[in-house]
N, C-alpha and C positions, 0 to 999 in steps of 0.2 A: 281768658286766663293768661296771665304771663308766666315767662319760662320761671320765672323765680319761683312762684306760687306752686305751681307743678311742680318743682325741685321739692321744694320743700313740704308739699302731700305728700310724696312719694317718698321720701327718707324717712316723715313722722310714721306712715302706713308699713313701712319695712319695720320701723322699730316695736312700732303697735302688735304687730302680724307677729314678730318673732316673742316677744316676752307672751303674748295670748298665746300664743302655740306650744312655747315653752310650760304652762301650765296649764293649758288642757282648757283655757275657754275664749279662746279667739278674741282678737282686738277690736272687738267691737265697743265695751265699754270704754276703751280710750279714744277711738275715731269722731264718736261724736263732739267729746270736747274740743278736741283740737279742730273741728270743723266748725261750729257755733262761736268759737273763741276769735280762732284766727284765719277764718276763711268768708266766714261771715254768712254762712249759710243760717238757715230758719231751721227750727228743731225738728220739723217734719222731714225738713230734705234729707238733713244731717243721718237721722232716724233711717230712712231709707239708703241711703250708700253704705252706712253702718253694716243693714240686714245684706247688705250683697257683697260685700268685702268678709262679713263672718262665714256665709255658707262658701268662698272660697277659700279661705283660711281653713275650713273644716276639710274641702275638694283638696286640696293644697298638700295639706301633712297627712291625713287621713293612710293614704298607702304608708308611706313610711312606718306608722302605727304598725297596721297591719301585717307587714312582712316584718316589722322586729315581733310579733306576736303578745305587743301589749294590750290589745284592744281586744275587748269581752264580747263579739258578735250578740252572742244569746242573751247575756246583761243586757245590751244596748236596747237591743230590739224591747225586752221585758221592761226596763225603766223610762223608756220612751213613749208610752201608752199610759202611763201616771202622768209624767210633764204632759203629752197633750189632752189628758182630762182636765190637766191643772191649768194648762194655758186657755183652754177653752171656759172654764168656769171664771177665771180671769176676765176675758173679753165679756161674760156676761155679766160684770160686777163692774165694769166703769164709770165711771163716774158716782159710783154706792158710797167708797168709802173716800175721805178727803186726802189729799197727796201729803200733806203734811204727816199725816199717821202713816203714811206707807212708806215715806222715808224715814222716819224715826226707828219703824220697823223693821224696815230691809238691814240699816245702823246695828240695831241691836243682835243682827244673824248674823253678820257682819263679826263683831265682836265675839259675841260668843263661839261661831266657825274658829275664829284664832286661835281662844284660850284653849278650846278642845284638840285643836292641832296640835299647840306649842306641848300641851299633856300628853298627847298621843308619843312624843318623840321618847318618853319612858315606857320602859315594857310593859306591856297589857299584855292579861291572862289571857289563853285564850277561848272564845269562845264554844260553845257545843254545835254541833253541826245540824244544820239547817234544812227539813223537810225538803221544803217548798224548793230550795238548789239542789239539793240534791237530785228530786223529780225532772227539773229544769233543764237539769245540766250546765249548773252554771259554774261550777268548779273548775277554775282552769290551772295555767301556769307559763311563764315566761322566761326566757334567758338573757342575763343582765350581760354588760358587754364586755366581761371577764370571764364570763364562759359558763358561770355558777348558776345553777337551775331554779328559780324559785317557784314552789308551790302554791296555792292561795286555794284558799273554800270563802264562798259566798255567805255570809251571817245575816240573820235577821233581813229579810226577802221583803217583811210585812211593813216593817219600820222606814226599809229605804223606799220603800212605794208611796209610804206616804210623805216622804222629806221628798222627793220627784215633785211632789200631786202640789207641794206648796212650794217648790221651786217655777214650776209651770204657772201657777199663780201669780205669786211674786212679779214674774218677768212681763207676763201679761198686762198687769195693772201700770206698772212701773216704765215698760218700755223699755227695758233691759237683758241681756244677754245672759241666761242662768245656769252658765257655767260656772260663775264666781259659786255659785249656790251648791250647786250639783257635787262639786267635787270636797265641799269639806261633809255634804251628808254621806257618800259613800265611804268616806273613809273615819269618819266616827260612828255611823248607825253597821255597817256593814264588814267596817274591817277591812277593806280592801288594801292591797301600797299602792300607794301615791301614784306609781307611774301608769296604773290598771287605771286609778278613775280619774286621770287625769287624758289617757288619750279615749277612754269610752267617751269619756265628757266632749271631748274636742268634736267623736262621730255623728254623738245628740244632736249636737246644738247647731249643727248643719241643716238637719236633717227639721228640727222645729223653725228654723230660721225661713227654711223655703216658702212655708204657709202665711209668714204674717210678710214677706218681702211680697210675695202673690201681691197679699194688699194694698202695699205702697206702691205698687207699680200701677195696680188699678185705679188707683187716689192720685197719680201721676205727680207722687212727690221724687221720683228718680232723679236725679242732675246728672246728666251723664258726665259732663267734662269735669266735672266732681268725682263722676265715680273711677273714672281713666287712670290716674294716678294713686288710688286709693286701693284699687285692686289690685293692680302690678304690684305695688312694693308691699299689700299685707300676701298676696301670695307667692313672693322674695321671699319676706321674716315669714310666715309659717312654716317655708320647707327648712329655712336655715332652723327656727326652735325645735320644729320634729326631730333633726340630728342633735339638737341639746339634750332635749326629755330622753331618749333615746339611751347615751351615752352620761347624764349625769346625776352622779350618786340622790340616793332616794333621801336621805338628812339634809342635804343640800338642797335639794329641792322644796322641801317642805318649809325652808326657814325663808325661802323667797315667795311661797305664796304666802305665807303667816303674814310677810310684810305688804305685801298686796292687798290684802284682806285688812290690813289696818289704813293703810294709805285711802283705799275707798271707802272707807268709812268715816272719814272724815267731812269731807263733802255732801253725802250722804247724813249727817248728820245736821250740818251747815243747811241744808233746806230742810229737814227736818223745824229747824226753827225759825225759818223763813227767810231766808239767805238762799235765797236760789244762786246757783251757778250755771253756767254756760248750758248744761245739756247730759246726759245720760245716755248708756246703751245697755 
């Protein structure tokens, strides 16, 4: 690999690393492309450095989470046993249904994630409170970085287990990273702010990433000197997006994944009708 190539993985993986961090699901959806595209790696390899760069991106920001007290431990844990029923049902449904319908589909969550966001940004009543959280203890609250306290109650326990079961799904069939997933179902089935399911999401998707990486390392699709550069600079941009999420307003936030969530759905739609591009995470 020449010094150029390396420069420039490692600037794309800083910038990858910091906007996935910044919203809560790690650059791995963008690493593959820029790998397949312009590294010229095969979509297995790509695939594989992707899974090891997201569960550092997750290593990476994860504390920061943490000690600003964004991140829902007892959520995590409870939503993370849906995604790997879902990811696991997943792996046994490959090759069932055809890739074209699964990107048209993934397009169409895609879309509809946005418009319930972009809705979300008007006030909703709020919900009645929730058995099954309140049993859990999943009720928490955070302090934003002007000092003001915010409260939060966990809604609909039932609904976000099952938007998890078909984010694990999704990602499984797909070969992609279901944070994009994860974080507009907790915040329309559940009510959560943005900034809650956005670093829970970031804790998940570490923690399901390690299981299917296990894989590719046994499949010995790793590139290491691929991965050198890809991991430095997405675990640069994760710690620099964690002090973004961190410190910036929850409106603001929202309007750049809205945009997010339309940008990949474009592509995602483009194979849908058989216009494959470069690669996916």
């Amino acid at each position: 690999m020449s010094a150029d190539q390396f420069l420039f993985l490692l600037v794309a993986a800083l910038a990858a690393g910091a906007l996935g961090s910044a919203l809560g699901m790690a650059g791995g959806i963008f690493v593959v492309p820029v790998l397949t595209l312009f590294a010229g790696a095969s979509f297995p390899v790509a695939v594989a450095v992707s899974l090891i760069s997201v569960i550092a991106c997750s290593c990476a920001s994860a504390p920061r989470f943490l000690t600003a007290g964004l991140t829902n431990l007892r959520l995590a844990v409870v939503l993370e046993v849906a995604t790997a029923l879902g990811a696991l049902a997943g792996i046994l449904m490959i090759g069932l249904v055809h890739e074209q319908i699964l990107y048209g589909i993934f397009a169409a969550v895609l879309l509809v994630s946005a418009i319930q966001m972009l809705a979300a940004r008007r006030a909703r009543a709020p919900l009645p409170q929730d058995r099954i959280g309140e049993r859990l203890r999943l009720n928490s609250s955070y302090t934003e970085s002007d000092g003001s306290a915010v409260v939060y109650t966990v809604s609909r326990v039932p609904l976000g287990l099952s938007f998890m079961f078909g984010a694990g799904l999704l990602s499984a069939l797909l070969g992609i990273g279901s944070g994009v997933l994860k974080i507009p179902a907790m915040d329309a089935a559940m009510r959560l702010p943005l900034k809650v399911s956005s670093a829970t999401a970031n804790l998940t998707i570490g923690v399901t990433a390690c299981g299917t990486a296990a894989a590719a390392l046994l499949a010995g699709n790793l590139n290491l000197s691929l991965a050198v550069p890809i991991v430095l600079g997405s675990v640069a941009g994760s710690m620099l997006g964690a002090r973004v999420l961190v410190r910036v307003a929850g409106p603001g936030l929202r309007i750049a994944f809205i945009l997010v969530l339309l940008v990949l759905a474009i592509p995602m739609t483009m194979n849908a009708l058989g216009m494959q591009l470069g690669g996916h995470s």
